[in-house]
LOZADREN-14220 format. One record per residue (C-alpha): residue number from 1; residue in one letter; x negated, y negated, z negated. Coordinates in steps of 0.001 Angstrom, whole numbers. Last residue first. Layout:
N
<rec num="NUM" residu="A" X="X" Y="Y" Z="Z"/>
...
REM end
This chain:
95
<rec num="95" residu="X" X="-109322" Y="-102681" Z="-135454"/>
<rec num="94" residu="X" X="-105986" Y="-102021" Z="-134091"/>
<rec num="93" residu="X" X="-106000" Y="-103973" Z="-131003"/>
<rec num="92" residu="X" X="-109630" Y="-102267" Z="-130427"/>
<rec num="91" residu="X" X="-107591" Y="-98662" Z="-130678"/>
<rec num="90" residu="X" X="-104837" Y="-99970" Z="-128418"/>
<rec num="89" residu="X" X="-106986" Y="-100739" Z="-126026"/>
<rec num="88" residu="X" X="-108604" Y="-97503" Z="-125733"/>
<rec num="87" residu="X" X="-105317" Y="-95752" Z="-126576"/>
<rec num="86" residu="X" X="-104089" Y="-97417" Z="-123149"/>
<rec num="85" residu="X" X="-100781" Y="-99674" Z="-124144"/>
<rec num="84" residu="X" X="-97871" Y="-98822" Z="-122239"/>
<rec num="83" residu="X" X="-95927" Y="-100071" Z="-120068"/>
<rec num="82" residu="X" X="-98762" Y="-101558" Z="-117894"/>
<rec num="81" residu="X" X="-97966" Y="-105361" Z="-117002"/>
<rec num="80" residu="X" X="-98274" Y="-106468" Z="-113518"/>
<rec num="79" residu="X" X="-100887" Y="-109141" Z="-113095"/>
<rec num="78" residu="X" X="-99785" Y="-112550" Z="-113651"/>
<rec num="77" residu="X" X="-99530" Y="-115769" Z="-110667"/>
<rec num="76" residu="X" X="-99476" Y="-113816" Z="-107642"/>
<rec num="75" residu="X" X="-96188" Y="-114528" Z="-106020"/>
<rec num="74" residu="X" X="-94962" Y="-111096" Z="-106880"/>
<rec num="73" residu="X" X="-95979" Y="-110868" Z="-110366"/>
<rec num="72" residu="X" X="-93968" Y="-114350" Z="-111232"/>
<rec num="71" residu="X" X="-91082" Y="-113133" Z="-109639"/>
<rec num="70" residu="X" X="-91543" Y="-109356" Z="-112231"/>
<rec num="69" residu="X" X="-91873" Y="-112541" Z="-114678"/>
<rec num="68" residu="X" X="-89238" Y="-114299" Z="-113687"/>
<rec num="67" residu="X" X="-87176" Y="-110974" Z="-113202"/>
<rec num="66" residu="X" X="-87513" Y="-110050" Z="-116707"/>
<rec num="65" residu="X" X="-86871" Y="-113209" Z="-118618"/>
<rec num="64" residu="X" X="-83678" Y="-113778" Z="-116541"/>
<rec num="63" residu="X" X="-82558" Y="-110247" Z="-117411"/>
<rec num="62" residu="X" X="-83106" Y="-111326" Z="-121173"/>
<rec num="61" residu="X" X="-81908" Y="-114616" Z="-120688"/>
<rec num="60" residu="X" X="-78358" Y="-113368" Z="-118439"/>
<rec num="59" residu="X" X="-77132" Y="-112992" Z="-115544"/>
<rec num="58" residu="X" X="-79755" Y="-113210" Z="-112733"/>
<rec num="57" residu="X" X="-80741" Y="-114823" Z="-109672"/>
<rec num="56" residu="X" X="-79697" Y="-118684" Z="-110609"/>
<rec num="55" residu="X" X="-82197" Y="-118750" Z="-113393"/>
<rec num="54" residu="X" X="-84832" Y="-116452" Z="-112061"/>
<rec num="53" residu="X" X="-84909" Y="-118389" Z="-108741"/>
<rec num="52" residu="X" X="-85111" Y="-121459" Z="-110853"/>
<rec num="51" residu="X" X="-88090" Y="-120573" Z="-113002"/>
<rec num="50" residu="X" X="-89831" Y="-118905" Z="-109833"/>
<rec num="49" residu="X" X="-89590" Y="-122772" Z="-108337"/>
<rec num="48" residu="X" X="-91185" Y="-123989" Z="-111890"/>
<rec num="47" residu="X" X="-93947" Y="-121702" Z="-111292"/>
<rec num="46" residu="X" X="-94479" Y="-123215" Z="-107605"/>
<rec num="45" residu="X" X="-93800" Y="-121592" Z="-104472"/>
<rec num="44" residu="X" X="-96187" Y="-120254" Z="-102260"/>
<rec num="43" residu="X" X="-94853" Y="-119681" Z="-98579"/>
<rec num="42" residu="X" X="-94549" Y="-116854" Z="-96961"/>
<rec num="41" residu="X" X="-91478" Y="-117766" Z="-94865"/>
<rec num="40" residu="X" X="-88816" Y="-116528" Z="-96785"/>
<rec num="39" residu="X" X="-90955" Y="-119055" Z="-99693"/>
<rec num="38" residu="X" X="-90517" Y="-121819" Z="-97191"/>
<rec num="37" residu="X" X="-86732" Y="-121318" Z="-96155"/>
<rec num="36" residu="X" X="-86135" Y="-121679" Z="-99903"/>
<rec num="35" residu="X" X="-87640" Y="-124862" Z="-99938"/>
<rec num="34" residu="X" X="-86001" Y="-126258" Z="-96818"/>
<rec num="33" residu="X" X="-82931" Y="-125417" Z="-98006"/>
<rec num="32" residu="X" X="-83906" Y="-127747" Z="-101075"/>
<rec num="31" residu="X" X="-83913" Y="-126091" Z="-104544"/>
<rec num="30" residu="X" X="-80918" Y="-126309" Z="-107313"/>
<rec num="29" residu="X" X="-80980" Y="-122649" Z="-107269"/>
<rec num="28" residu="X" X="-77377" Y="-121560" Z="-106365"/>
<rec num="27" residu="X" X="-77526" Y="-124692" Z="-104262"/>
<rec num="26" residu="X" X="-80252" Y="-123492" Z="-101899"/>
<rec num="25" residu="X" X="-79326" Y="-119953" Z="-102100"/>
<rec num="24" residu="X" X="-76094" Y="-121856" Z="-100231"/>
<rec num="23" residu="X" X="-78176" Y="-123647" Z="-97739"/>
<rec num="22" residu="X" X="-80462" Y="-120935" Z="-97001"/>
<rec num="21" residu="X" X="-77415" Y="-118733" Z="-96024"/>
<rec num="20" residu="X" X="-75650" Y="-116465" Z="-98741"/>
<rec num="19" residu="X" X="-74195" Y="-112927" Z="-97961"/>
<rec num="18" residu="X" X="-75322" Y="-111795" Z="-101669"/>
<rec num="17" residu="X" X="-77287" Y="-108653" Z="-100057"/>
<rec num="16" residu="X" X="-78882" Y="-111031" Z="-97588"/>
<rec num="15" residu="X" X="-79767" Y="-113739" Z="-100019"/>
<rec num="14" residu="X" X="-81551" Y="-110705" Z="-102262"/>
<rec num="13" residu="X" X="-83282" Y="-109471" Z="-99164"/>
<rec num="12" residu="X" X="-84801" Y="-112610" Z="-98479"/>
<rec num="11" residu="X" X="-85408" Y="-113577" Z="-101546"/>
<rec num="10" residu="X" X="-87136" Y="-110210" Z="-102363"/>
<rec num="9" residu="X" X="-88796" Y="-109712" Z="-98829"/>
<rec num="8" residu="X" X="-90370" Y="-113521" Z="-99135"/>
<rec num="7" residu="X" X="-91389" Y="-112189" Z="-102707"/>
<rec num="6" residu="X" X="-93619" Y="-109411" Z="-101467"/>
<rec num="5" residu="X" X="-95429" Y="-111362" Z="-98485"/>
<rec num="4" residu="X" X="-96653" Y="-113324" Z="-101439"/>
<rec num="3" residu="X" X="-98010" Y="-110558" Z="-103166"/>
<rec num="2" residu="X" X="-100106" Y="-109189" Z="-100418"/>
<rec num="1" residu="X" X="-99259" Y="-107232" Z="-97155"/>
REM end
């Protein structure tokens, strides 16, 4: 299954574990139903999209920060980071 298939599961599990319909993750994010119902659905939202899921999906800007990024992973649009830096890289870094 490939990234995209990952974030349907994650809004769709999220909305399940909330107990909210389409039409009420739908207002929590300022997004159509029909929107959300897309992305459950495979399909690929836009960055501004993630931007609202993170918003309405988490409590806070440093938690928001995280999950649009760990959103952004799972629709494709970054790479996931590596925690730390390899000593290869961080040597050049360092140069």
């Amino acid at each position: 299954m490939g990234d995209q298939g990952k974030l349907s599961e994650w809004l769709e599990d999220r909305c399940h574990r909330e107990h909210l319909s389409l039409r009420q993750a739908a207002a929590n994010t300022g997004l159509s139903h029909a929107t959300i119902g897309d992305i459950i659905r495979g399909g690929h939202p836009s960055p501004q999209t993630i931007t609202k899921l993170a918003q309405a999906f988490s409590d806070g800007t440093n938690q928001r920060l995280a999950l649009e990024d760990r959103l952004l992973v799972l629709a494709g649009y970054r790479t996931p980071h590596p925690e730390r830096v390899s000593e290869a890289l961080a040597h050049v870094i360092d140069k």
